[in-house]
N, C-alpha and C positions, 0 to 999 in steps of 0.2 A: 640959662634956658628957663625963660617960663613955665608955669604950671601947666597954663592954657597950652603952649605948642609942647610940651612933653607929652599931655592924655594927645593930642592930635598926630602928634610920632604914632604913640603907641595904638590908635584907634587903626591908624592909616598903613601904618611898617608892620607892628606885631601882629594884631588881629586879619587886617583884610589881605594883606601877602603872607606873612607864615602860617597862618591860619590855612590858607585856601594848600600849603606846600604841606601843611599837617594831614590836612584832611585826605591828600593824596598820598602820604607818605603812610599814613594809618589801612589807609582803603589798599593799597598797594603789598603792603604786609600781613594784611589776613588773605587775600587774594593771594599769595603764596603760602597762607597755610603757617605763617611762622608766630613763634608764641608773642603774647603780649606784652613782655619785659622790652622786648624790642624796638616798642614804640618809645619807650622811658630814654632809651640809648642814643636814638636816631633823631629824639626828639631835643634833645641833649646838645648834639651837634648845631639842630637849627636853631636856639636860643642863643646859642655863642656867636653864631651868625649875625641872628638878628640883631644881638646887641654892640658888633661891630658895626654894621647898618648903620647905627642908631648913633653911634659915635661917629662915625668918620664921614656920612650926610649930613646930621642934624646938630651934631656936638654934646651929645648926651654925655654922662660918665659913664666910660668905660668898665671897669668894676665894682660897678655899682650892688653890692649883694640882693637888696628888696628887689631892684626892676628888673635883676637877672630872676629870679626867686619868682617874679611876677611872670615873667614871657616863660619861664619854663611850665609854669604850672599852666597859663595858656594855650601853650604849643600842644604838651603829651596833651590836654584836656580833650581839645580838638583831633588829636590823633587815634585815642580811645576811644573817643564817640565814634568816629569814622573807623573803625577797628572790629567795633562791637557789631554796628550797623552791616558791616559787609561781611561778619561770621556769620551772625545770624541768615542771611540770605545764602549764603553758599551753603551754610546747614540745611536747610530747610531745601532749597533749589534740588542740591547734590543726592540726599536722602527723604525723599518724600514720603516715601512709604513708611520712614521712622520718626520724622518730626512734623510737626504743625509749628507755625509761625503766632505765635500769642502776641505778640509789638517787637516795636519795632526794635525793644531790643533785648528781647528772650524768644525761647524754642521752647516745646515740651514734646512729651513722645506720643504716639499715637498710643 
């Protein structure tokens, strides 16, 4: 496999589909309130995923440690943003009389 069609996998497989399964997977786990290690675990499963994907569509290596190393740190990155983003809102939404929204991604108290 190419250089060129590997970053093209990985633009197309890892970032714009697990990416978008992240951001739902992250937005979906603070929406129940559940801690944020859990993006780390769940995010876990979708990198082994992806990088079966990635092998068995495109013929990438399979255990490969960097590009596993890579889509993980991708995946939770995109799960945390989207984690943080939708605490932050159900804080601020849920308790208004006790927090104010400072960005998009911190709270303080009134």
């Amino acid at each position: 496999m190419t250089v060129i069609n590997d970053w093209l996998v990985f633009l197309g497989l890892t970032i714009t589909i697990f990416g978008a399964a992240a951001w739902l997977m992250g937005s979906a786990l603070a929406a129940t309130w559940r801690p944020n290690w859990q993006v780390f675990a769940y995010g876990s499963l979708l990198a082994f995923f992806d990088r079966f994907l990635a092998w068995s569509l495109f013929g990438s290596p399979l255990m490969c440690l960097p590009d596993l190393l890579r889509d993980l740190m991708v995946i939770t990155s995109i799960g945390l943003f989207a984690w943080r983003i939708r605490q932050v809102r159900l804080m601020v939404g849920q308790y208004p009389w006790l927090y104010e929204k400072v960005g998009p991604l911190n709270w303080r108290a009134r």
